[in-house]
C-alpha positions, 0 to 999 in steps of 0.5 A: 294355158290354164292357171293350173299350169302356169303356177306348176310351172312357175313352181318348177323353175324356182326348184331347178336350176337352168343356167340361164337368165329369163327377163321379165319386166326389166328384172332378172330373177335368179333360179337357185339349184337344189344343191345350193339349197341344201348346203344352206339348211345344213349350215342352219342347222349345225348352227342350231346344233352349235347353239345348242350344245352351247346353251347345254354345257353353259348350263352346266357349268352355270350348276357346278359352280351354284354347287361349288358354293352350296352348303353341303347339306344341299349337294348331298344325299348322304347325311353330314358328319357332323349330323352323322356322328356328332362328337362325345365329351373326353371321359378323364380320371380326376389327374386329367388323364384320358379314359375315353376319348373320340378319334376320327376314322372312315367308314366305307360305303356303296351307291349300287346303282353305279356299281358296274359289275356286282361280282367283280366289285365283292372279289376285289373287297375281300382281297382287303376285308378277308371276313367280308360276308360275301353273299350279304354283300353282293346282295347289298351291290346289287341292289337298287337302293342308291346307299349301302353301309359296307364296313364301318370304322376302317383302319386307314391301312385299309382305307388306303388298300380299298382305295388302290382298287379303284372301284366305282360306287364305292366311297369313304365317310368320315365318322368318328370312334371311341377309343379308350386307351385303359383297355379294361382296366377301367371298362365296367366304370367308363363302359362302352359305346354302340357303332354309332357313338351312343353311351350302352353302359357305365358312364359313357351311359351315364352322360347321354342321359344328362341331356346329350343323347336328347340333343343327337336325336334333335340334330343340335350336336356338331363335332365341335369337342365338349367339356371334358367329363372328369371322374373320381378315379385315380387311374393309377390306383384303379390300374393298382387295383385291377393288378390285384383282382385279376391276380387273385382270380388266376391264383385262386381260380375264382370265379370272380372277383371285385374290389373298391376304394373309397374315401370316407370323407367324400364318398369319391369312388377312387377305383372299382374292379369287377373281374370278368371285364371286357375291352371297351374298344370291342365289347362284343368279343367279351363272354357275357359274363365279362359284362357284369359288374359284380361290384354294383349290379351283382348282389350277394350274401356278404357274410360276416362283415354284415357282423359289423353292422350288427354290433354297431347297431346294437352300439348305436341304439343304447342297449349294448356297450363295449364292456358287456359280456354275452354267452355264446357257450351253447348254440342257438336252437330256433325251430329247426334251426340251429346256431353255432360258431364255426370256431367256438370259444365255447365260453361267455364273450366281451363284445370285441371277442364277438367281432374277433373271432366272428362269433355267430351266436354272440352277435344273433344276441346281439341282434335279438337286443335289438330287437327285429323291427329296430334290425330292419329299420337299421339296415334300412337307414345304412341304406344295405336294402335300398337301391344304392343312388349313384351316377353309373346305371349298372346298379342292383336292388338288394334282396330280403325277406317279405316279412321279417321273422325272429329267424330272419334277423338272427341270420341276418345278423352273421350275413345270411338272408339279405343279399346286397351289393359289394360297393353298398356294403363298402359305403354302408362301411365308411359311415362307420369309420367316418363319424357316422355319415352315410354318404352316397357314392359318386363317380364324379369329383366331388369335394368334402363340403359338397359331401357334407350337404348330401351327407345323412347322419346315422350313426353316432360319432361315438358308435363310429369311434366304437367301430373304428377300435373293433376294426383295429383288434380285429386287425391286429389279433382276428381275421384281418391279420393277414390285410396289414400292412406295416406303417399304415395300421390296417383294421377291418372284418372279414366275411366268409358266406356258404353259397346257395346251391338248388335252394340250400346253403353248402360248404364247398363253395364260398363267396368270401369279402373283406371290409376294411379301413386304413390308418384305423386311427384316423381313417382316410380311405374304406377298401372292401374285396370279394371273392366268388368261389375262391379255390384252396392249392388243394381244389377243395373251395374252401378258401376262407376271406383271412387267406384270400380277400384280406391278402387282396386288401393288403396288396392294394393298401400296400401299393396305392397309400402312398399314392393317395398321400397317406404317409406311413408310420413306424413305432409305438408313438408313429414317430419313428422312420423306416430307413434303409442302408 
């Protein structure tokens, strides 16, 4: 047998099974079968299959408790709260009562690539989100990005709902929401926030430019809560003072409407009102117009209260006294110009009879004294020209002329050719009724010393003494008798300016003011009203400022002095009490 052979056939017998022994040597070897063999390898490999499953799960779960410690941040692929949506200070009135503040919410989004079936997903969101947009939403599910926002700030009737759909891929993150519980009352002073809690306007603009919107985009806010930011509002007289604004443009259908109240010893803005508003929980639902802060960012002709201007100007510089007389028997013809009164006297005036009837030709005497270069430099220095220096960003650059003619401060003198703001108009006010301080407004606390160091003198305390008497025999016997109040001696000026129409002054539309004071004898606090396009019960639009802005004052006076602490006083002397039975 060749060698070739045997090795065949000791190879055959190891692999087949015999059932019998074969000596050889004195030893006997065992033939194993093919089934035996099979059964071994099978146990082998179940065992690997064994280890194997072992070593995967053992993994694991080795991963799921590495997770079960890890920060957030490592574990997922969606940004934090805290870095999502970091917390805003609370915005409060200067009594602590909250104007806005942060609430938690959920917004819902998607992980598409585990979203099962697109369609079914959509159907059943819109059995909860009615307005959901239908088509942009499968869009979004069928995407292959792996994160959709869906809807941002749910209410939890609606988180609870989408919740009971039980649709996979879809998930909840908190987030955080701007509540301001005034609503309106206050919304062009505290402003609004975007959908992801950023300062657009009013103060909540204001605070982000103090640093906090800097510290968002470096990510070094948390939710931890800031200190409170407290304003000079009195949400009391602001809620006073939006009653009455509101009520005068629905009674007058105006077309706007504003009011403020200041102090004249801190320049703390108490409370501000510009009517068309907006809710501040959901800006976006106001008309545009609601938007516009008539008070700070609206510029206008303010009229006739620009008269007190012209007479303490005239005062202040030396060249004028209370006891001297002008002629306002004839109009004032320069170029094709003329000057008259509305309501002439027709006769030689005192200085209190030009402020009490609001004689146009008296006070463009008055400014012609002056002289025009010393009217500039005086509106300047009152700061009626200027951009106004104040925390909220809504403020307007007034308007005047390129070069200043004669023509120019002799209309400026009455109110007409310089457009300003109501609330520059209303600080440039307390600086006559203060001793002759010009104080810029705040909307932040602020005490009288802080006050006195910002404080620049204009005016001379005795020209300020001066204005404070115009004002009361204005209140008494002129424009402003229908802003008084009984008890709190109300003295101020009136203005009532034509608007411009296609590049010409007309008649029919007027935009109407009151600048006043009160206790004139001492005064506490400046109140200044506007009305646009204020409407008589005949529809006629001529309206005057005595019958609608100074009614405005005296409703507001009349509401909220107590409230500021001012106490009343009754008698000749002050000394009498009003009582009642």
């Amino acid at each position: 047998m060749s060698f070739l052979s045997r090795i065949m056939l000791l190879k055959s017998q190891a692999h087949f099974a015999t059932g019998s022994d074969r000596a050889a040597g004195g030893k006997t070897v065992a033939i194993k079968g093919t089934g035996k063999r099979k059964s071994e390898l099978a146990r082998k490999r179940v065992g690997l299959m064994i280890a194997g499953f072992v070593v995967a799960y053992g993994v694991i779960g080795g991963r799921l408790v590495q997770y079960g410690y890890a920060h957030p941040e490592t574990v997922s692929s969606i940004m934090p709260a805290d870095r999502l949506m970091a917390s805003r200070p609370d915005i409060l009135d200067r009594n602590g009562e909250v104007l806005a503040t942060d609430i938690r919410t959920v917004s819902l989004f998607a992980e598409p690539h585990k979203i099962v079936d697109p369609d079914e997903a959509v159907e059943k969101l819109a059995t909860v989100l009615t307005d959901i947009d239908i088509k942009g939403t499968y869009k979004k599910l069928s995407s292959n990005s792996r994160f959709q926002w869906l809807r941002r700030q749910l209410t939890p009737k609606q988180q609870s709902q989408i919740l009971a759909l039980g649709i996979p891929g879809i998930g909840f993150r908190p987030e955080k929401r701007r509540f301001y519980p005034g609503g309106t009352t206050a919304s062009h002073i505290v402003g609004y926030v975007n959908i992801d809690n950023r300062g657009m306007a009013g103060m909540e603009r204001y605070i982000d430019s103090q640093g906090l919107a800097d510290l968002t985009a470096l990510g070094m806010t948390t939710d931890t809560p800031l200190e409170p930011v407290r304003l000079s509002i009195d949400l009391r007289v602001q809620n006073i003072v939006h009653d009455v604004v509101v009520d005068a443009v629905k009674k007058f259908e105006a077309l706007g409407a504003g009011a403020v109240v200041l102090d004249v010893h801190t320049g703390e803005v108490l409370g501000m009102v510009s009517v068309p508003d907006f809710d501040p929980n959901n800006p976006a639902a106001s008309a545009e117009e609601g938007w516009l802060n008539r008070m700070s960012n609206g510029t206008f002709e303010m009229g006739s209260t620009f008269k007190s201007f012209t007479l303490a100007m005239g005062l202040d510089s030396g060249k004028v006294k209370l006891s001297d007389t002008f002629d306002a028997r004839y109009p004032i013809r320069i170029g094709r110009y003329t000057i008259k009164d509305f309501h002439g006297k027709n006769r030689i005036l005192s200085v209190p009879e030009i402020f009490q009837y609001s004689s146009n030709i008296g006070t463009a005497k008055i400014a012609d004294t002056v002289g025009t270069e010393g009217h500039k430099a005086f509106l300047e220095r009152m700061g009626l020209t200027t951009r106004m220096q104040t925390e909220l960003p809504e403020v307007a650059t007034p308007s005047q002329p390129r070069e200043w003619k004669k023509i120019n401060s002799i209309t400026i003198s009455f109110g007409h050719g310089v457009s300003t703001t109501p609330l520059q108009t209303a600080v440039a006010g307390v600086a006559l009724m203060n001793g002759g301080k010009l104080i810029q407004p705040t909307f932040l606390t602020r005490t009288r010393e802080q006050a006195d160091q910002v404080a620049q003198q204009v005016l001379r305390p005795s020209t300020s003494d001066d204005m404070r008497y115009l004002f009361a025999v204005n209140g008494i016997k002129g424009s402003g008798k229908k802003a008084r109040v009984e008890g709190f001696n109300v003295g101020g000026k009136t203005g009532t300016a034509d608007k411009v129409v296609n590049g010409r002054y007309v008649s029919d539309k007027n935009f109407n003011a009151f600048l006043a004071a009160f206790p004139i004898d001492n005064p506490q606090y400046v109140v200044l009203t506007v009305i646009d396009e204020p409407r008589t019960d005949k529809g006629n639009g001529a309206a005057l400022a005595g019958n609608s802005a100074a009614p405005m004052v005296a409703d507001i006076i009349r509401r909220s002095a107590a409230i500021l602490g001012v106490e009343p006083k009754f008698g000749e002397d002050g000394s009498a009490l009003l009582v009642s039975y």
